[in-house]
C-alpha positions as a Markdown table, in Angstrom:
| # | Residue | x | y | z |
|---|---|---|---|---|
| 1 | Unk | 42.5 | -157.4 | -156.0 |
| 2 | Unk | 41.8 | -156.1 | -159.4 |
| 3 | Unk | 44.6 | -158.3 | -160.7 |
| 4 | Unk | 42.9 | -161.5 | -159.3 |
| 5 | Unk | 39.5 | -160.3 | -160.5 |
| 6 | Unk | 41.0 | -160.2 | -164.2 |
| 7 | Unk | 42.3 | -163.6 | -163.7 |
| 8 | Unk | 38.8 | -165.2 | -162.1 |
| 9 | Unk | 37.1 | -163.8 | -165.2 |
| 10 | Unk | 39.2 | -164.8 | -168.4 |
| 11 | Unk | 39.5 | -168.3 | -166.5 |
| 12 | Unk | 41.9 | -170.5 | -167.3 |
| 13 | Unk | 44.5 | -167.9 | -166.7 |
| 14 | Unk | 47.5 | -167.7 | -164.9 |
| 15 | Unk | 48.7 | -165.3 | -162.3 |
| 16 | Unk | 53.0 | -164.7 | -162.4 |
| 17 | Unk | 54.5 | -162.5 | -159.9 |
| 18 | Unk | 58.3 | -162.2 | -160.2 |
| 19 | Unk | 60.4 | -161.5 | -157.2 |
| 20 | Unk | 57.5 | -162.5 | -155.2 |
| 21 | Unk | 59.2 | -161.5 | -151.5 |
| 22 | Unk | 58.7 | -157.4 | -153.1 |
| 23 | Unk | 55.0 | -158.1 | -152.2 |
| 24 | Unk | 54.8 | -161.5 | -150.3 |
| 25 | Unk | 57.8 | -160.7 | -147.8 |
| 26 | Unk | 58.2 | -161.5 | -143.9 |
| 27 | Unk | 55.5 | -159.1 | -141.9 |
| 28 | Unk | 58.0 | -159.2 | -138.8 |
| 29 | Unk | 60.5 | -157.2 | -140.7 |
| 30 | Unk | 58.0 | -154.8 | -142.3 |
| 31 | Unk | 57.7 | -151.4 | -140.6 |
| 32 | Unk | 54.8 | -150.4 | -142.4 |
| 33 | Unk | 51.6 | -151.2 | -141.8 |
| 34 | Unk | 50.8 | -150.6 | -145.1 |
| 35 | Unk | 53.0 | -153.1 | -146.7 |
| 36 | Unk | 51.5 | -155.9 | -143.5 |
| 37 | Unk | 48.3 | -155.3 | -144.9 |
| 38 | Unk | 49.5 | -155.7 | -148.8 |
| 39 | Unk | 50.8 | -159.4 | -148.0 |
| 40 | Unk | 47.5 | -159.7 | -145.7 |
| 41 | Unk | 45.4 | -158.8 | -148.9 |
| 42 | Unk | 47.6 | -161.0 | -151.1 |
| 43 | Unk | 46.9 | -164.2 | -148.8 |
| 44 | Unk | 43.2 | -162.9 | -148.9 |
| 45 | Unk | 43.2 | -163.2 | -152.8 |
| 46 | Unk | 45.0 | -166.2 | -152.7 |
| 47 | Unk | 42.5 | -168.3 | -150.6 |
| 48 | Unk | 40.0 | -166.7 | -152.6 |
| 49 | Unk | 37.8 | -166.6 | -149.6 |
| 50 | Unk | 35.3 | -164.1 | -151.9 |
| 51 | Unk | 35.4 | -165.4 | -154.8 |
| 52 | Unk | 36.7 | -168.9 | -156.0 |
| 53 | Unk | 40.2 | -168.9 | -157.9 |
| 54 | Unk | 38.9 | -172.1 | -159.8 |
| 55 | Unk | 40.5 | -172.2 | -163.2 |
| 56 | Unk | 43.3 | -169.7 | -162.0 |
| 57 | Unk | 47.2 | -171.0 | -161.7 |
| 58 | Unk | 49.0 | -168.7 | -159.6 |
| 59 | Unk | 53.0 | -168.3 | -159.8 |
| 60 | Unk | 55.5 | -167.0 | -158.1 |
| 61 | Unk | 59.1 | -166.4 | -158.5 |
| 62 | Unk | 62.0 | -165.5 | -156.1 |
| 63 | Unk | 66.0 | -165.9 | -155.6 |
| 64 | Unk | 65.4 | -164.9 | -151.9 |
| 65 | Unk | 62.8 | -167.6 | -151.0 |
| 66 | Unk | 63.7 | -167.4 | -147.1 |
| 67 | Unk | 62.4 | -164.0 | -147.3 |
| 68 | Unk | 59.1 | -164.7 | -148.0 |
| 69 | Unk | 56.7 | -165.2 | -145.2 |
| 70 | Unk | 55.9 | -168.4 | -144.3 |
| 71 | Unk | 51.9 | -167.7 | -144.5 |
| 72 | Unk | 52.2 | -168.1 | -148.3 |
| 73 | Unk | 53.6 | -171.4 | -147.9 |
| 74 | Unk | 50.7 | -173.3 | -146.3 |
| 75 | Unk | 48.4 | -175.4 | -148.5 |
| 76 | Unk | 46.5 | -174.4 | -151.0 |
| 77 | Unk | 48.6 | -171.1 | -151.6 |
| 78 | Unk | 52.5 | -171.5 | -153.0 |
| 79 | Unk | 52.5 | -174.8 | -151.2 |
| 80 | Unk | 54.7 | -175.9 | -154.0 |
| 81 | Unk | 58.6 | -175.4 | -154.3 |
| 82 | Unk | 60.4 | -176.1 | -157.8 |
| 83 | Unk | 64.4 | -175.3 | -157.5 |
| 84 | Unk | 65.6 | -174.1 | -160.8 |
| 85 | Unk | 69.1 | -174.2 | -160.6 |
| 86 | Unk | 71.2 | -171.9 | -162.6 |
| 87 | Unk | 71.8 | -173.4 | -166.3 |
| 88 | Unk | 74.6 | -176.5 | -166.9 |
| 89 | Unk | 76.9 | -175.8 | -169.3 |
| 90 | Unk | 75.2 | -177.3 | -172.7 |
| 91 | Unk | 72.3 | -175.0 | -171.3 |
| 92 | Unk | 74.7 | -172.0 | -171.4 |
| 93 | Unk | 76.4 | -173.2 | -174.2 |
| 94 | Unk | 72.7 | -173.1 | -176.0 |
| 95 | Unk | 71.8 | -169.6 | -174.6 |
| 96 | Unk | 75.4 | -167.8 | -175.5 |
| 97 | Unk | 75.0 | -169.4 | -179.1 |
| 98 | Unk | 71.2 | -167.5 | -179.4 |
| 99 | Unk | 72.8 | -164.0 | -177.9 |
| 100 | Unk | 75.2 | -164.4 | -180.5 |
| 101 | Unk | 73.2 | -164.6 | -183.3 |
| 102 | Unk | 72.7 | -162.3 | -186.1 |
| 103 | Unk | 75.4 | -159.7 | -183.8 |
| 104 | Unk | 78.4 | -158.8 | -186.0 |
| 105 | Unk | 81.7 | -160.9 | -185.0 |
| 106 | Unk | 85.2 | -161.7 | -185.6 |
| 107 | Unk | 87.5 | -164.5 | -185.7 |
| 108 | Unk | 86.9 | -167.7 | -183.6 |
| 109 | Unk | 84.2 | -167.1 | -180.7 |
| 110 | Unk | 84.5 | -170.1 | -179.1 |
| 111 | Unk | 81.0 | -170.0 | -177.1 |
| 112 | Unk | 82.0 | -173.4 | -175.5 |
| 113 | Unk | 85.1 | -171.7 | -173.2 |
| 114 | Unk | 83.7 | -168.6 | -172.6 |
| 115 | Unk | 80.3 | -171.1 | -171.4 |
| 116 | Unk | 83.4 | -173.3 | -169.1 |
| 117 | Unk | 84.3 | -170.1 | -167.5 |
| 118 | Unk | 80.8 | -168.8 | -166.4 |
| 119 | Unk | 79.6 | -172.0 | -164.8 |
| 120 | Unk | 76.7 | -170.7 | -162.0 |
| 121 | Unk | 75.9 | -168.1 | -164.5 |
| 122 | Unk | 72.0 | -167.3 | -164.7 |
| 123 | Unk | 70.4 | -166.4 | -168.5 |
| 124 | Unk | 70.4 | -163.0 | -167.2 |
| 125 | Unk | 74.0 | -163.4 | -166.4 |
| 126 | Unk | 74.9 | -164.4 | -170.0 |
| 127 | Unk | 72.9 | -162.0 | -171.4 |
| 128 | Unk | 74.4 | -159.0 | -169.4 |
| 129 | Unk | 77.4 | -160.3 | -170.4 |
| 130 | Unk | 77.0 | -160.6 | -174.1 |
| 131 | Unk | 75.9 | -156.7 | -174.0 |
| 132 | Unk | 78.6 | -155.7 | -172.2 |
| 133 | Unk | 80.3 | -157.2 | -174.5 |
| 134 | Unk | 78.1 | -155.2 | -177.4 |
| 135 | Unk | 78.5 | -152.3 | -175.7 |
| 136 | Unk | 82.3 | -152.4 | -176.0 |
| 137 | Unk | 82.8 | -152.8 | -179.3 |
| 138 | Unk | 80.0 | -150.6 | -179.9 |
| 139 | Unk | 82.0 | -147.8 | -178.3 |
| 140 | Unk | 85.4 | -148.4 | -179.8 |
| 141 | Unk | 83.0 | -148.5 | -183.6 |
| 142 | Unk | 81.9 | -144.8 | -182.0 |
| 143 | Unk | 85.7 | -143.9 | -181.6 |
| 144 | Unk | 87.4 | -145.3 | -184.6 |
| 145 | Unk | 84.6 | -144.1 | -187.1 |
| 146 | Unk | 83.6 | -147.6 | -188.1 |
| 147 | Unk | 82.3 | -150.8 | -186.9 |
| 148 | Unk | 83.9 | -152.9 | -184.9 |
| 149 | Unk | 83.2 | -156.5 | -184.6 |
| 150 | Unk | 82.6 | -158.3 | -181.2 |
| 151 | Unk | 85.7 | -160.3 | -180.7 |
| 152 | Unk | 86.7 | -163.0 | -178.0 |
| 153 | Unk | 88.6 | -160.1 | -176.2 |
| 154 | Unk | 85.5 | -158.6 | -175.6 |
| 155 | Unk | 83.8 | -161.1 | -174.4 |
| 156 | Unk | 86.9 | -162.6 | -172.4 |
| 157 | Unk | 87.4 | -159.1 | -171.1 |
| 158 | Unk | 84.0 | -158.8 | -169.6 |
| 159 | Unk | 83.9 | -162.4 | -168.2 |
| 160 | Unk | 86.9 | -161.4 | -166.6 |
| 161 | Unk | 85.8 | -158.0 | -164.8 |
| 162 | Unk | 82.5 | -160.0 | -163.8 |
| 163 | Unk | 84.9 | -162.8 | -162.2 |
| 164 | Unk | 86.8 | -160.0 | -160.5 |
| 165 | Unk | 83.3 | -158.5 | -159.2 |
| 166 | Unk | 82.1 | -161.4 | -157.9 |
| 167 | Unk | 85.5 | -161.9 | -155.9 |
């Protein structure tokens, strides 16, 4: 409530909750009254049955959108679906370019293959990726008592053990 009250008074505003079903999920699998009564105060806020929500855009984001109950779908709340689909490859090509910057390399990265190999790979995919990636060469730096650049076997190596993961 206090949330929405914040929102109503710096009007225009926008209202984002991430992983929307964590608060907005399906009442008939919840065995808490407590968390019934969350989504029941939710669809209260959103309605904005005491006070108007003029001036407020409210957004919501979710991977698991069939676990959100179906009350928030009706008009006038998140009657609105927008698919984002995972990035294409010039899209991943782009983001793997930005991770890379300023990080200390070697030899030839080629960010176009290692974007081939990752195709259904989110931003957050990449990015976990690229870390990993960090984080290896960051230990072997730790081991060898200087730094050590991030090569394509990191990367390869960590695209690989994701591959396997997923498998």
């Amino acid at each position: 409530h206090a949330i929405f009250e914040m929102a109503r008074q710096a009007s225009p505003s926008v209202i984002f909750f991430d992983e929307v079903e964590a608060i907005g999920g399906k009442r008939q699998y919840s065995r808490e009254g407590s968390s019934a009564k969350l989504v029941s105060q939710f669809l209260t806020e959103l309605d904005g049955f005491s006070q108007q929500n003029k001036g407020v855009l409210i957004l919501g984001a979710t991977n698991v959108p069939w676990a959100v109950d179906a009350a928030f779908r009706r008009p006038g709340r998140f009657d609105r679906v927008l698919f984002v689909p995972p990035p294409d490859l010039p899209a991943r090509i782009d983001i793997l370019t930005q991770l890379m910057e300023q990080r200390p390399s070697e030899g030839n990265i080629d960010l176009v293959s290692v974007a081939k190999s990752t195709p259904g790979f989110s931003g957050a995919d990449l990015r976990h990726l690229i870390e990993t990636a960090v984080d290896e060469a960051i230990e072997q730096s730790i081991a060898s008592g200087k730094e050590v650049p991030i090569t394509m076997q990191y990367i390869y190596a960590v695209v690989f053990l994701n591959k396997a993961m997923i498998l």
